[in-house]
C-alpha positions as CSV (number, residue, x, y, z in Angstrom):
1,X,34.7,-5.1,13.3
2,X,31.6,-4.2,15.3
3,X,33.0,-1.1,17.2
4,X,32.9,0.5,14.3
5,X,28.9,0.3,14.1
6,X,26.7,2.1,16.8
7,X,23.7,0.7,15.3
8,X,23.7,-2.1,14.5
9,X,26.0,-5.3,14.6
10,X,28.2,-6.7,11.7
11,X,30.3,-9.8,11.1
12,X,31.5,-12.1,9.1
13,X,31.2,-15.8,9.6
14,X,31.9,-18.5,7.1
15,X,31.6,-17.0,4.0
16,X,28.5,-15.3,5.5
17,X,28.0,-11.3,6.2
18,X,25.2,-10.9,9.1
19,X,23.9,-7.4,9.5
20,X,21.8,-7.2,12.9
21,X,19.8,-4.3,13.7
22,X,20.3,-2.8,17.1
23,X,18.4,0.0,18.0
24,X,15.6,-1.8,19.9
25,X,12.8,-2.3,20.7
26,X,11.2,-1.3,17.1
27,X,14.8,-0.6,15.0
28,X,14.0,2.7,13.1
29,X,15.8,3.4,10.1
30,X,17.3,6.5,10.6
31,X,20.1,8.3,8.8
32,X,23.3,7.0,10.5
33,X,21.6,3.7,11.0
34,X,21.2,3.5,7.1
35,X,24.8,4.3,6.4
36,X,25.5,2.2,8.4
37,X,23.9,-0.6,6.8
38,X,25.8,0.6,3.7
39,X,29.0,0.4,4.8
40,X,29.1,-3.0,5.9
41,X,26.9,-3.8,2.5
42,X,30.0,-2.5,0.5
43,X,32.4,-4.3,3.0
44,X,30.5,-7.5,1.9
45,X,30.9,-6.8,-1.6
46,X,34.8,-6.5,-1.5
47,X,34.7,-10.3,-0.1
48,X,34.7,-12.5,-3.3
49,X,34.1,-15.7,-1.2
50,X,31.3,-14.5,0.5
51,X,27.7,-16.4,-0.3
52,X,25.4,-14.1,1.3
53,X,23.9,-11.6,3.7
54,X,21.9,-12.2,6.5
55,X,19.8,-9.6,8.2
56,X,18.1,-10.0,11.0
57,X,17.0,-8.3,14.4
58,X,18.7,-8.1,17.8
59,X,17.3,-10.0,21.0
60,X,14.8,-7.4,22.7
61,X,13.5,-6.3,19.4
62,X,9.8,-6.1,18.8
63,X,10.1,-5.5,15.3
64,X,12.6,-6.6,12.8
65,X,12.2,-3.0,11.4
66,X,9.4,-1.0,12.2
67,X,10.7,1.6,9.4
68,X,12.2,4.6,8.2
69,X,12.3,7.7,10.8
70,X,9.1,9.8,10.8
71,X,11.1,12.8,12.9
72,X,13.4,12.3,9.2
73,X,10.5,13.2,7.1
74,X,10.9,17.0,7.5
75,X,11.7,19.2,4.6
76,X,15.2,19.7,6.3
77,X,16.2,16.1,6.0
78,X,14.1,14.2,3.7
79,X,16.8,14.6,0.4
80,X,19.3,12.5,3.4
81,X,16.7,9.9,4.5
82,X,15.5,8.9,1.5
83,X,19.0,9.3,-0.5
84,X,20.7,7.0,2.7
85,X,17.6,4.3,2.2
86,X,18.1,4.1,-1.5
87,X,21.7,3.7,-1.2
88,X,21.4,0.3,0.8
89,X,19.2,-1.0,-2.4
90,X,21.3,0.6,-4.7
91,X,24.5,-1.1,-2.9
92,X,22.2,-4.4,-3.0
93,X,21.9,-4.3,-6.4
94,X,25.6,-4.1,-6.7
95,X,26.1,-6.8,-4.4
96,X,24.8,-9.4,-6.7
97,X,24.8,-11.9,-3.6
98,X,22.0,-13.9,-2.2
99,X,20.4,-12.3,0.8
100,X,18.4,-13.6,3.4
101,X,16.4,-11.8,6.2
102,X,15.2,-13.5,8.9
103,X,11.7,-11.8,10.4
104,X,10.6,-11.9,14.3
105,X,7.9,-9.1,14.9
106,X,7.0,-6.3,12.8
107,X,8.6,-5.3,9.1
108,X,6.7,-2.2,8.4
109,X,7.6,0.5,5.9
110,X,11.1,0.5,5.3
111,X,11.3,-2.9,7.3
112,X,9.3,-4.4,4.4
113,X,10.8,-2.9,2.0
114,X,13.9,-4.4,2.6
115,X,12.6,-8.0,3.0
116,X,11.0,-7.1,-0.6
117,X,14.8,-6.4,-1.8
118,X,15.8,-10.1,-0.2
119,X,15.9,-13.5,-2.2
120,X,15.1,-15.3,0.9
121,X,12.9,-14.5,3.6
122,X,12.5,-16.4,6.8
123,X,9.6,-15.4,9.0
124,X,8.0,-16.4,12.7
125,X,4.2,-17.0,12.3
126,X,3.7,-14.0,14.9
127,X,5.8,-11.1,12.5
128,X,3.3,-8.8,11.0
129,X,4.0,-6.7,7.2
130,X,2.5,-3.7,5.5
131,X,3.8,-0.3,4.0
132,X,1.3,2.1,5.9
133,X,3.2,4.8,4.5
134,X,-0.7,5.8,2.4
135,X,-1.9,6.7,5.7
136,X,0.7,9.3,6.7
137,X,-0.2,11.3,3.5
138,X,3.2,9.9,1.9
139,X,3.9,6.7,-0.1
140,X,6.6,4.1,0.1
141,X,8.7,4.4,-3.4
142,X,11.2,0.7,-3.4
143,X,8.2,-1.4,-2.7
144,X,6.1,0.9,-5.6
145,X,9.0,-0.8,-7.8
146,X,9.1,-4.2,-5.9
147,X,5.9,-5.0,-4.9
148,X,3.9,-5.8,-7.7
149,X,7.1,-7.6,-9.2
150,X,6.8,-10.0,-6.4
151,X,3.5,-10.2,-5.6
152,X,1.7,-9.2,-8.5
153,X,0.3,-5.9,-9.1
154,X,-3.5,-6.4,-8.1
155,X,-2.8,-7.2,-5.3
156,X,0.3,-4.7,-4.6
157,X,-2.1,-2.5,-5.5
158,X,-4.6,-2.5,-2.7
159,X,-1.9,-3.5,-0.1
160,X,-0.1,0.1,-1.0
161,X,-2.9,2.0,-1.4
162,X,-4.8,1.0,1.7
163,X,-2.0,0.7,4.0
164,X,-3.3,-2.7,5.3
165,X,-1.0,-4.9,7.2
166,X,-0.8,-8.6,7.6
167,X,0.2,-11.5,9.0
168,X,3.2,-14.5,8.2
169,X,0.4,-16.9,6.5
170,X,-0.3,-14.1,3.9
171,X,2.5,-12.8,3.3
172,X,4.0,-16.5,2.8
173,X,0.5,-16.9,0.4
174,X,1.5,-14.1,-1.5
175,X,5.4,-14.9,-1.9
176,X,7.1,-12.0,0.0
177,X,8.1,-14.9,2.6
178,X,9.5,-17.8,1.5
179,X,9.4,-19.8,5.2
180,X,7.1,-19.3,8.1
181,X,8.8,-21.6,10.8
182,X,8.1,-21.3,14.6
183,X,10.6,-19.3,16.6
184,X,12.7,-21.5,18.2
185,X,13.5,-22.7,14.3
186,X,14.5,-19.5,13.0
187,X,18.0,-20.0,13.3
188,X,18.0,-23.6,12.2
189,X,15.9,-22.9,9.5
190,X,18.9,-19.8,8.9
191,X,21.5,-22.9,8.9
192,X,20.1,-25.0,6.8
193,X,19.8,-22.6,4.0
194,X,23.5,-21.2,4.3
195,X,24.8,-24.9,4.5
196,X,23.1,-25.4,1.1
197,X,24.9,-21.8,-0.2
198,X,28.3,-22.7,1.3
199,X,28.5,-26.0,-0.6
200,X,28.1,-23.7,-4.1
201,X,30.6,-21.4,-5.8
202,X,30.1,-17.7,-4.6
203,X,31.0,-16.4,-8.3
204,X,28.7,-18.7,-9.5
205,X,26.1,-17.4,-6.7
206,X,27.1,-13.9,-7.9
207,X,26.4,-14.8,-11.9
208,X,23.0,-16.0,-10.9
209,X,21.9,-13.6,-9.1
210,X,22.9,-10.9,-11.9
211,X,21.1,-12.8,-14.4
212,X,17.9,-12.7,-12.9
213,X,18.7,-8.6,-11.9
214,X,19.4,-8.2,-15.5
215,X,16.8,-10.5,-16.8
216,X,14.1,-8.8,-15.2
217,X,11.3,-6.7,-16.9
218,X,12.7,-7.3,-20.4
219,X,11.0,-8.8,-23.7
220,X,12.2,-12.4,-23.5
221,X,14.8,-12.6,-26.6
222,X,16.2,-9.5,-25.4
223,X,17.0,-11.1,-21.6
224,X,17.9,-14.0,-23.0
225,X,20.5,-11.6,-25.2
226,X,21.3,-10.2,-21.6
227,X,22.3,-13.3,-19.9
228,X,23.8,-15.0,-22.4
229,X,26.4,-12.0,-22.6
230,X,26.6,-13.0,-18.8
231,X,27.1,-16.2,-19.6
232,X,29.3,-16.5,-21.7
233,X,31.7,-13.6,-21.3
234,X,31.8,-13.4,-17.4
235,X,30.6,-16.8,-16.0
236,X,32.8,-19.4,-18.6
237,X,35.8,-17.1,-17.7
238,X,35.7,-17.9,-13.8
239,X,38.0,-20.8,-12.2
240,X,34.7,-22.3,-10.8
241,X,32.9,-23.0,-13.7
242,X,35.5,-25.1,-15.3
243,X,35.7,-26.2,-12.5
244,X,32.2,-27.2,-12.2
245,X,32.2,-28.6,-15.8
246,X,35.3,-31.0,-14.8
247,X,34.1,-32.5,-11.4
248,X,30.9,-33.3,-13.3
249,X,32.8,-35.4,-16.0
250,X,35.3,-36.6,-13.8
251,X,32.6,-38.2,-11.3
252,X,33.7,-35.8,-8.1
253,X,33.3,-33.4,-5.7
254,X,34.0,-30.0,-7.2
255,X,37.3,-28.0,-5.3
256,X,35.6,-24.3,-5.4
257,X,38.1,-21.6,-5.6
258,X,35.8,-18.9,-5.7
259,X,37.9,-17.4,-8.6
């Protein structure tokens, strides 16, 4: 599966997709390494067992993305750069799996932006985070959407429209990590939180994850209109939910099918 990829690294590994950047030392985003990204997002999404999608960097990497190609931002090739970056968020949103990026070094620009587009992020205390995008005369348009949703919007605010960076500790304080653990930990700390996934249904992974998608930015009644339709008419129809319901009553283990 991985000769397929020039930049980066993909497999799958016990119900688990791992996409691993690997154009060191600073992983640029550029145009073929975005489609890239894509594909394998899409492969991932054809797997109905599957319980997330790791990202992460490769040894040697000083950044786990230090973003998007500035040589990419020329009139030329800026419809391709940014229509190949949307597409990975676009496919994520699809995905409706949990995702989980785990952060050594820098996430800058596009880097952060895709940590932003994670459920789970996992962070060394030395990784640094901004979108200094400002300061190039240009602005960064997923986290303009994601930022403030996260992190509220006074705060995205300032962070977008000074270009400041910081450190593992704030970002951690502000939400956009969810773990700061030392180095050495990162891939434990990785484990521990896919052991917890594997033991769940992936369709019932997949419902939750589209209920909060859906859910999100609406009056209340009409998201809880939304995911109730979810609910009831896609959820209660899977194998696993019975399933569920039945290992419950019955004082067992539930037997996912992932159906």
């Amino acid at each position: 599966m991985e000769d397929r990829y020039q930049h980066i690294r993909f497999r799958i590994e016990d119900r688990a997709g791992r996409i691993t950047f690997a154009r060191p030392p600073l992983n640029i985003f550029d145009i073929a390494m975005m489609r890239e990204i894509d594909r394998a997002l899409t492969l991932c999404m054809e797997r109905r067992d599957m319980v997330a999608v790791v990202f992460d960097s490769a040894p040697g990497s000083r950044a786990f993305s230090a973003g998007v190609s500035i040589e990419e931002h020329q009139p030329e090739t800026i419809y391709q750069m940014l229509e190949s970056f949307h597409a990975v968020f676009r496919t994520l949103e699809l995905l409706a799996k949990p995702t989980i990026a785990v952060v050594d070094g820098a996430a800058l620009g596009g880097g952060c932006e895709l940590i932003a587009g994670c459920d789970i992020v996992i962070s060394s205390p030395q990784a640094k985070y901004g979108q200094p995008e400002i300061k190039l005369g240009v602005f960064p348009p997923v986290a303009a959407v994601l930022l403030p949703r996260i992190i509220g919007e006074r705060r995205a605010r300032e962070l977008l429209l000074t270009g400041e960076l910081f450190d593992a500790p704030d970002a951690l304080r502000m939400g956009l990590v969810t773990h700061v653990v030392e180095i050495a930990q990162l891939e434990a700390k990785l484990q521990e939180i896919l052991g917890r996934l594997r033991e769940l249904s992936a369709p019932a992974l997949e419902a939750m994850r589209r209920a909060l998608d859906v859910a999100r930015g609406r009056p209340f009644l009409e998201a809880l209109e939304k995911v109730e339709d979810l609910y009831l008419n896609e959820l209660m129809k899977t194998e696993d939910a019975q399933e569920g319901v039945r290992a419950f009553m019955e004082k067992r283990k539930p037997e996912w099918r992932n159906k």
